[in-house]
C-alpha positions in Angstrom: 1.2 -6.4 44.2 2.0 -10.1 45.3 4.5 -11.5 43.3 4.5 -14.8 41.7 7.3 -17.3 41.6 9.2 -18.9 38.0 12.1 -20.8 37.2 13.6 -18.3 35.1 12.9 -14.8 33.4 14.1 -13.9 29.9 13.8 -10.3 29.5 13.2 -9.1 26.2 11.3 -11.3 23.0 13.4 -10.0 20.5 15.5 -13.6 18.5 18.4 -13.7 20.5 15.6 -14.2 23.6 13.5 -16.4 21.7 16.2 -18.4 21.2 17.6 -18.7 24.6 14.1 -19.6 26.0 13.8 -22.1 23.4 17.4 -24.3 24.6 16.2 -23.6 28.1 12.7 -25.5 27.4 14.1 -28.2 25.7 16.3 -28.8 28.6 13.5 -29.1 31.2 12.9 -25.4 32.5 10.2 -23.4 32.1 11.0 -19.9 31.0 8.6 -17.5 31.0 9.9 -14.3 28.1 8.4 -11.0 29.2 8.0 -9.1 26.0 7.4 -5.1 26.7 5.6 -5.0 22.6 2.4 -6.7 21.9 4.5 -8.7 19.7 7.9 -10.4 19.5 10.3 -9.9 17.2 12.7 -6.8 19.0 14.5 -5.9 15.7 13.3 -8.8 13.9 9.5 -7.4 13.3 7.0 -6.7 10.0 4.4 -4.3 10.5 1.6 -2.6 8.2 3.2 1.0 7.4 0.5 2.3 5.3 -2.8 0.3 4.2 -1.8 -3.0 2.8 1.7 -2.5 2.5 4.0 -4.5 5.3 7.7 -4.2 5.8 10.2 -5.9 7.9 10.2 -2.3 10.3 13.9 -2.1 10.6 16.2 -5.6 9.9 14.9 -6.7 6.1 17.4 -9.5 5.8 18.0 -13.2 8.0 21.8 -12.6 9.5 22.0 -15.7 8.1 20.5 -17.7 11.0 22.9 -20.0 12.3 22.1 -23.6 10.6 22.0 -25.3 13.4 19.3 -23.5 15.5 17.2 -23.4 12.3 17.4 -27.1 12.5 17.4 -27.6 16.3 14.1 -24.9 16.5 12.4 -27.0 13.5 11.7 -23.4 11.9 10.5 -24.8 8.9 7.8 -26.8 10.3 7.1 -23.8 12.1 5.7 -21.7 9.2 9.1 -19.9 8.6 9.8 -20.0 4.5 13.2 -17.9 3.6 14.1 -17.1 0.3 17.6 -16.5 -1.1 17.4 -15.0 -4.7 19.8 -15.6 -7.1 21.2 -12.3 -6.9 23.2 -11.1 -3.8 24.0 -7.4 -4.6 23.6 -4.9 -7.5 25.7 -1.6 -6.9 25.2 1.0 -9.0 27.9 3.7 -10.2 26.3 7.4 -10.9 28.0 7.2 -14.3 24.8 4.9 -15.2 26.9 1.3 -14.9 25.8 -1.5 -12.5 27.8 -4.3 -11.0 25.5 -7.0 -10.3 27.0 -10.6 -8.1 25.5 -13.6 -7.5 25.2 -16.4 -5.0 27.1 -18.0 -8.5 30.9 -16.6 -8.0 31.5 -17.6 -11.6 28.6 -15.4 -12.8 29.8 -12.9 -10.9 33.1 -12.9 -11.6 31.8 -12.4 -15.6 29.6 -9.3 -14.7 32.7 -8.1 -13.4 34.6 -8.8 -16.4 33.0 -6.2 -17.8 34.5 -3.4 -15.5 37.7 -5.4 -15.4 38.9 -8.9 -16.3 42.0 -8.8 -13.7 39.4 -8.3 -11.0 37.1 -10.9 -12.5 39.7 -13.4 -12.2 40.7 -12.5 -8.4 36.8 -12.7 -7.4 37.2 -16.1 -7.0 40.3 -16.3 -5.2 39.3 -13.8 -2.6 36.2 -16.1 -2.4 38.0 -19.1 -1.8 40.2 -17.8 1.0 36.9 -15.7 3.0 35.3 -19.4 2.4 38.3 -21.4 4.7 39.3 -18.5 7.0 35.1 -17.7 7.9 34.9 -21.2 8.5 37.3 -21.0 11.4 35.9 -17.6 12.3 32.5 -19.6 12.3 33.6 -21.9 14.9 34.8 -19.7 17.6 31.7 -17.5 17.5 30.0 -20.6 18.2 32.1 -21.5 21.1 32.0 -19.4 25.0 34.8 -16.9 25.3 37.3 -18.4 27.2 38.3 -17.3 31.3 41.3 -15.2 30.6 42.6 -15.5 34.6 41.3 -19.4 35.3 40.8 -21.4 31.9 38.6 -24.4 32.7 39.7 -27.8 30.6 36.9 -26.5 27.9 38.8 -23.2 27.5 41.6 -24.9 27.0 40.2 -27.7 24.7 38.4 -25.0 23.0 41.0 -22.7 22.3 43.3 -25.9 21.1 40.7 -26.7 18.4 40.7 -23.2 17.5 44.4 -23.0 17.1 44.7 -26.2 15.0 41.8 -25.2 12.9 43.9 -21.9 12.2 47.0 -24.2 11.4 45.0 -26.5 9.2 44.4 -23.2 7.0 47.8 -23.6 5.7 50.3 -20.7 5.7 49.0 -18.1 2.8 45.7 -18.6 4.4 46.7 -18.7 8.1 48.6 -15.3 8.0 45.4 -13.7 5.9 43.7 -14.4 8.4 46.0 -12.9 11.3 46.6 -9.5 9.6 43.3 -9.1 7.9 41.6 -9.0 11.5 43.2 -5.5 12.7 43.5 -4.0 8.7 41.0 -1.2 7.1 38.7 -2.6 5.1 39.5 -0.5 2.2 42.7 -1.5 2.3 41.8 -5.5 1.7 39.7 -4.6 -0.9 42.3 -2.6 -2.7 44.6 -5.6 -2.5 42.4 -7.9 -4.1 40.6 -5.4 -6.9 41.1 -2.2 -8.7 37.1 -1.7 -9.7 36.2 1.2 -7.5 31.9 0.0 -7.7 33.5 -3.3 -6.7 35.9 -2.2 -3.5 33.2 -0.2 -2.3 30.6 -2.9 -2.0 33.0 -5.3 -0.8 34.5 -2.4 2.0 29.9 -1.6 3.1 30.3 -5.5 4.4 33.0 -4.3 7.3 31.2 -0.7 8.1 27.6 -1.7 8.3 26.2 -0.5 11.5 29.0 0.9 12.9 31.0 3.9 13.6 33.8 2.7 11.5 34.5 3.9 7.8 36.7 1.9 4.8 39.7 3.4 6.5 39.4 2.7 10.0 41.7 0.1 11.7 39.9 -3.4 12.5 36.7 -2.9 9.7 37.8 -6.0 7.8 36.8 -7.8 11.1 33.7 -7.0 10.8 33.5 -8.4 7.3 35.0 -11.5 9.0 32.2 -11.5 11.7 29.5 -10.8 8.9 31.1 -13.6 6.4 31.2 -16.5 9.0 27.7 -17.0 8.5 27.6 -16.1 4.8 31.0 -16.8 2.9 30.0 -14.8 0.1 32.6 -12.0 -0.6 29.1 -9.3 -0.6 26.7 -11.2 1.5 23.6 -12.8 -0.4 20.6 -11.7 0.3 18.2 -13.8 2.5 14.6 -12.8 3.1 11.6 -14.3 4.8 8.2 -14.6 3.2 6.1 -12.3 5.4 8.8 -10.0 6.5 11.6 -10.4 9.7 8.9 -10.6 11.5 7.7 -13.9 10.6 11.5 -15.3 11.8 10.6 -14.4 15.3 7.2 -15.8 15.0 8.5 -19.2 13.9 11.0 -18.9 16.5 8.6 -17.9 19.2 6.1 -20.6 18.0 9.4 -23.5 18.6 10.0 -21.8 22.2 6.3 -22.4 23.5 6.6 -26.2 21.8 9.4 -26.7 23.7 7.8 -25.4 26.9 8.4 -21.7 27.3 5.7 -19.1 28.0 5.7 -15.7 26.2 4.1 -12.6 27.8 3.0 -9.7 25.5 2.7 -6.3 26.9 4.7 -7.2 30.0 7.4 -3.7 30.5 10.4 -5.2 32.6 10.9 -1.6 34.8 13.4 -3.0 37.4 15.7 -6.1 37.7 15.2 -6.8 41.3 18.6 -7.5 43.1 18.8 -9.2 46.7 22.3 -10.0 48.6 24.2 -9.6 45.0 21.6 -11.6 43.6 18.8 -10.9 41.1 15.0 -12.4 42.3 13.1 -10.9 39.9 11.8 -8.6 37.8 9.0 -5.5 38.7 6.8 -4.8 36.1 5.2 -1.4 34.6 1.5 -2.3 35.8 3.4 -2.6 39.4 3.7 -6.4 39.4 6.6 -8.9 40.6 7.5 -12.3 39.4 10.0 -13.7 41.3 12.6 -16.1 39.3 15.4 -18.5 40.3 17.5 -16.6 37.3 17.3 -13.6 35.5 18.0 -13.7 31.5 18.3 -10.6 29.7 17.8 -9.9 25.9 18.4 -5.8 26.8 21.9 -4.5 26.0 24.3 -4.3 28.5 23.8 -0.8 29.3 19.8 -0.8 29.4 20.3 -4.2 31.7 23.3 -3.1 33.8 22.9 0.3 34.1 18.8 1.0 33.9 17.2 -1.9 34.9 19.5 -2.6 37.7 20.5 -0.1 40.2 23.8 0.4 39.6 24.9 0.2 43.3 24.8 -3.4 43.2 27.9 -3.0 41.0 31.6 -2.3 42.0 32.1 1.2 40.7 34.9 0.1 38.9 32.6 -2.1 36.4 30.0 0.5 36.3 32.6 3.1 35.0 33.9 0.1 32.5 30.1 0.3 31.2 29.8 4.1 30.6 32.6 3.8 28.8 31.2 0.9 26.1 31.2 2.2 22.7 27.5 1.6 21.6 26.4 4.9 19.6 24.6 3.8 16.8 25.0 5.4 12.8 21.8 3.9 11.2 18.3 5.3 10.3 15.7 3.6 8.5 13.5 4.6 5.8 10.1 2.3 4.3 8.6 3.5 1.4 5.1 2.7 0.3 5.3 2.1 -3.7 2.7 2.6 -6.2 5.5 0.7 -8.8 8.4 -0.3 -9.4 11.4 2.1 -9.7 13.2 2.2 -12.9 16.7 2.5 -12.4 18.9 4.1 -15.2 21.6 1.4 -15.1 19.7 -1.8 -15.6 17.7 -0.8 -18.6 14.2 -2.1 -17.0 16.2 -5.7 -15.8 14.0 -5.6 -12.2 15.5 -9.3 -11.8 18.9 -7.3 -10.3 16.4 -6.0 -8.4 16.0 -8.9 -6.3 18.7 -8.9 -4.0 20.7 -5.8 -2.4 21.0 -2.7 -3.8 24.2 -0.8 -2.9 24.6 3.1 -3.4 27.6 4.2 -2.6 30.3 3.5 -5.9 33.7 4.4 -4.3 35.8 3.9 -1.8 36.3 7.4 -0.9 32.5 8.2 -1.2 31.9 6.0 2.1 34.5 7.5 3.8 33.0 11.2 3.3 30.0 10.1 4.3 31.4 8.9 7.7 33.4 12.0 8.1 29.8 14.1 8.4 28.8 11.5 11.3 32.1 12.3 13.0 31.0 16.5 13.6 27.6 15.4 14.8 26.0 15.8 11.2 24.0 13.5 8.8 25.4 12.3 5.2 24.2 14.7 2.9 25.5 12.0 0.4 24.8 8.7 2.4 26.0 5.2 2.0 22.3 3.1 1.3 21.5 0.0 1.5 18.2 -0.7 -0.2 16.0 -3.8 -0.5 12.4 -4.3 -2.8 11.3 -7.4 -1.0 8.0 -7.5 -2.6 9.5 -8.5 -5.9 10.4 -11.5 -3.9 7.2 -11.5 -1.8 4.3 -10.1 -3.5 2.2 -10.7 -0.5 3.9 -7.7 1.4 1.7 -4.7 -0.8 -1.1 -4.7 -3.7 -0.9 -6.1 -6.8 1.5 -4.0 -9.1 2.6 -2.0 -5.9 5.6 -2.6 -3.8 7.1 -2.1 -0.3 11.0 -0.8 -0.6 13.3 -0.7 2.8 16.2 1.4 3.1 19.0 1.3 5.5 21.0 4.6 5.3 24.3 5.7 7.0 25.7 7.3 8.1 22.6 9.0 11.0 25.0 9.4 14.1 22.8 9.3 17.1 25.0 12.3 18.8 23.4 14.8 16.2 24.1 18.3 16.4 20.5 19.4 15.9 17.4 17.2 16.9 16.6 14.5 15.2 13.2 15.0 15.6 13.8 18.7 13.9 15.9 16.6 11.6 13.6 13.8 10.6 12.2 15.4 7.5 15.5 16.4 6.4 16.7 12.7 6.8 13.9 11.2 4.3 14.5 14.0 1.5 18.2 13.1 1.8 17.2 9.5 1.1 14.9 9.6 -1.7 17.2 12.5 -3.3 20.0 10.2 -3.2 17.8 7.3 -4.8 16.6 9.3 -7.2 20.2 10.2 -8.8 19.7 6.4 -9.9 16.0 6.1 -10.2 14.5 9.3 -11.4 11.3 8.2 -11.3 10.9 7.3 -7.8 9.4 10.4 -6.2 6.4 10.5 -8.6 5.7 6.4 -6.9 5.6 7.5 -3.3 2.6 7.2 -1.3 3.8 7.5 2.0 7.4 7.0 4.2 8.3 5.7 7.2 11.2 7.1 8.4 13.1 5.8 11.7 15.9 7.5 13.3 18.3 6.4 16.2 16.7 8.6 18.7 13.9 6.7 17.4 15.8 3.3 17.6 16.2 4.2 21.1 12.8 5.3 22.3 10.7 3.1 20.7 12.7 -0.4 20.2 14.7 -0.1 23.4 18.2 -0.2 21.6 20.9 2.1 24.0 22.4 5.0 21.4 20.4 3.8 18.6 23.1 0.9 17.9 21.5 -1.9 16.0 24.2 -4.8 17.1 23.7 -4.0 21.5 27.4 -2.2 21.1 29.9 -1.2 18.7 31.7 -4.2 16.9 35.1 -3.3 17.0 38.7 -5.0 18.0 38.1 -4.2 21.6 34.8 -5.0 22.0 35.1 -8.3 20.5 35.4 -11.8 22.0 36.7 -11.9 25.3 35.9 -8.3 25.5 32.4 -8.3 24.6 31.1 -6.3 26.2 33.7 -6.0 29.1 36.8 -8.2 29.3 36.2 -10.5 32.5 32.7 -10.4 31.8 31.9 -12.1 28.1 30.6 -15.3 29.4 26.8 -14.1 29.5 27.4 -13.6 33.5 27.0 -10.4 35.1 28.8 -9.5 38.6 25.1 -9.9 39.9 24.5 -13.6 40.7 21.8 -15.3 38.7 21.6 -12.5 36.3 22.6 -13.1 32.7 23.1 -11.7 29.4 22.0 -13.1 26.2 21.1 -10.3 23.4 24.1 -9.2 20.6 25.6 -7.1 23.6 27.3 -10.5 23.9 29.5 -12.6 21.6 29.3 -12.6 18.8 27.1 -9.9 18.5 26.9 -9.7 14.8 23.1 -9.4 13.3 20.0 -12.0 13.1 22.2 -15.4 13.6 21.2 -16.3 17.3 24.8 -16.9 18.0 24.0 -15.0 21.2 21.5 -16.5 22.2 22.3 -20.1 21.4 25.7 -19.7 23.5 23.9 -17.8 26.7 21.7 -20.9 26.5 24.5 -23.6 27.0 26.5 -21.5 29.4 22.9 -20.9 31.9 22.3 -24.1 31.8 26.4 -25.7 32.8 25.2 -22.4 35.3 22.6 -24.0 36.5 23.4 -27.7 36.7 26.8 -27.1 38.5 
């Protein structure tokens, strides 16, 4: 079939695309984002589970989105409403207790009172010092990673702003920051508290969606990663009204007033690559648009290794590739609601209700439930992560019903068995595990949706089922993400770029990726 000609492709409608088509418009060029769903969203996405009930499919909260692309995309004026409840977390203990924090660290730090007064007066300090070091943190994920071999004057400007915004910490602060990066989680925790329900919700921030547990070298940079866009010791809990999904709508609505073009139903098959350099894409239905540059939202290993034929790489990088870590540990389970659970702890108080709810009360609890994912099993006793976002959003089920999503881990995506053999097994863990805190909930279900990583794989296009495009870990971080030489949304293929969380910083719905791959095309492009 005759191919047509563009200025430049964007593979992939998921945010981090939407974003990067969005900076590209503004600038002058007319992207055209090839989206393989009949919708946008990637990860980002609300669909109708069972007959008026809707769930955000598989993300359920905003990363938080980075401030300045909210602003910049005018999302707000673009339909997108998010709403941040008052209450960030409640954890529950199976003894019956519950530990709910606030976006309010003094309210917090009374409800914690209650467990222990020592703790409740170190709360604040530990939210003080995350405040100033993620604010630094903050700033290099929003800068380019710099050329290790040949540092441009940017690099060098870049990483000298860095350095003195390190400095400008002040000692205590400075050297937190330098030895939490490489510690175990659970071991920064234990520093700070002696609660057990409260280490444990403050260690699930730096093993969430990875292959990492409490006591695994460099999880407390993942908390880092995670608190530079939300300083709150637990993360808060921001939704949007209408589900993820309407975040990528907003966003895709700002990319075509800017000037980009979106294309539903449009598979991306092959990257097409021409004397080391990309021309285009080939479509499922057989047909080729020919681009000036080639942007893609696909992980490194779907883009690199799939869509391109790999002989257009040294076999040097290619083995580099193989070898980045991007095996995913989360499943996904929706549940269609005919009311509200009541939880044991909270004595009918659905208000803690609102935010997060964390199961998984000590320390040593998460870390068993990563050793099963280790041997190729499922937790039999799984950390959760739960939200009822139709206590916030009634417009998401009936009236008096409700939609509740559940992230569980740890689901390796290496499983013994089959997952698909497995899937039943999976949902029964689930609810089980809910119910040891809300006995009622079995009687309220009217259907599940349950999504596993093979599932992850297969039918959202996410390598290994791994949420984030690749393990977040030490060394696949920063320069290294997600090769060293090659974290400056380039590819060894000329006119062929990244720009999905395969890329720094990689962390959850922020854009950061995007937003960076954006500014570094375009210097591309205008040089």
């Amino acid at each position: 079939m005759p191919g047509t000609g563009r200025d430049m492709l964007i593979i992939g409608g998921g945010h981090n695309g939407l974003v990067t088509a969005f900076y590209l418009a503004k600038a002058g060029f007319k992207p055209l984002v090839l989206e393989r769903n009949a919708q946008v969203g990637g990860a980002a996405v609300t669909d109708e589970f069972h007959p008026g009930f809707r769930c955000s499919t598989l993300a359920h909260t905003a990363g938080p989105i980075r401030p300045d692309i909210v602003r910049d995309m005018q999302l707000e004026k673009h339909g997108l409403k998010l709403i941040t409840p008052e209450v960030c977390v409640t954890a529950l203990s199976p003894e019956g207790r519950a530990l709910t924090l606030y976006q309010d660290v003094a309210k917090s730090a009374q409800q914690i009172a209650a467990f222990s007064r020592k703790d409740a007066a170190k709360y604040p300090e530990f939210e003080k010092s995350l405040g100033k070091i993620s604010k630094v943190i903050a700033e290099a994920l929003a800068t380019t990673p710099p050329d290790i071999d040949h540092p441009s004057t940017g690099d060098l400007w870049s990483m000298l702003k860095t350095g003195r915004a390190i400095r400008n910490l002040g000692k205590k602060d400075m050297f937190r920051l330098l030895r939490w990066g490489p510690m175990a989680v659970a071991d920064l925790a234990a520093e700070y508290f002696e609660t057990e329900l409260l280490r444990a919700v403050v260690a699930a921030r730096g093993v969430f969606g990875t292959f990492l547990g409490p006591w695994s070298a460099g999880s407390t940079l993942v908390l880092l990663i995670r608190a530079a866009g939300d300083p709150h010791p637990v993360g808060s809990a921001t939704f949007a009204a209408g589900g993820m999904g309407a975040v990528t709508q907003a966003m895709a609505a700002a990319a075509k007033a800017a000037g980009a073009e979106i294309r539903t139903g449009a598979e991306v098959i092959e990257i097409r690559v021409q004397n080391g350099a990309a021309t285009g894409v080939l479509l499922s239905t057989g047909e080729e648009i020919h681009a000036k540059a080639v942007i893609s939202n696909a992980d490194p290993k779907r883009t690199l290794l799939k869509l391109t034929d790999p002989m257009h790489l040294s076999p040097d990088f290619v083995q580099k590739l193989q070898h980045y870590r991007g095996n995913g540990t989360v499943a996904k389970v929706n549940l269609a609601l005919s009311g509200l659970p009541k939880f044991t702890a909270l004595n009918g108080d659905a208000s803690a209700l609102r935010g997060r709810i964390h199961i998984g009360h000590e320390i040593d609890y998460l870390e068993r439930a990563f050793d099963e994912a280790k041997y190729g099993e499922f937790s039999k006793q799984p950390y959760l992560e739960a939200t009822i976002p139709s206590l916030t959003d009634p417009t998401l089920a009936p009236d008096g019903k409700h939609v509740m999503s559940i992230y569980m881990q740890y689901a390796p995506y290496k499983l013994r068995g089959d997952w698909e053999q497995q899937r039943k097994a999976l949902g029964q863990t689930v609810v089980q595990t809910l119910t040891q805190y809300a006995p009622n909930l079995p009687e309220l279900i009217l259907t599940h949706q349950i999504i596993t990583p093979h599932d992850l794989e297969e039918k959202y296009v996410l390598t290994g089922g791994q949420i984030f495009h690749g393990e977040l870990a030490l060394d696949q971080f920063f320069t290294m993400r997600p090769l060293l030489d090659w974290a400056r949304y380039r590819t060894p293929i000329e006119n062929l770029y990244l720009c999905g969380s395969g890329t720094h910083p990689g962390a959850g719905l922020t854009g950061g990726s995007g937003a960076n791959a954006a500014r570094e095309i375009l210097k591309a492009l205008k040089s």
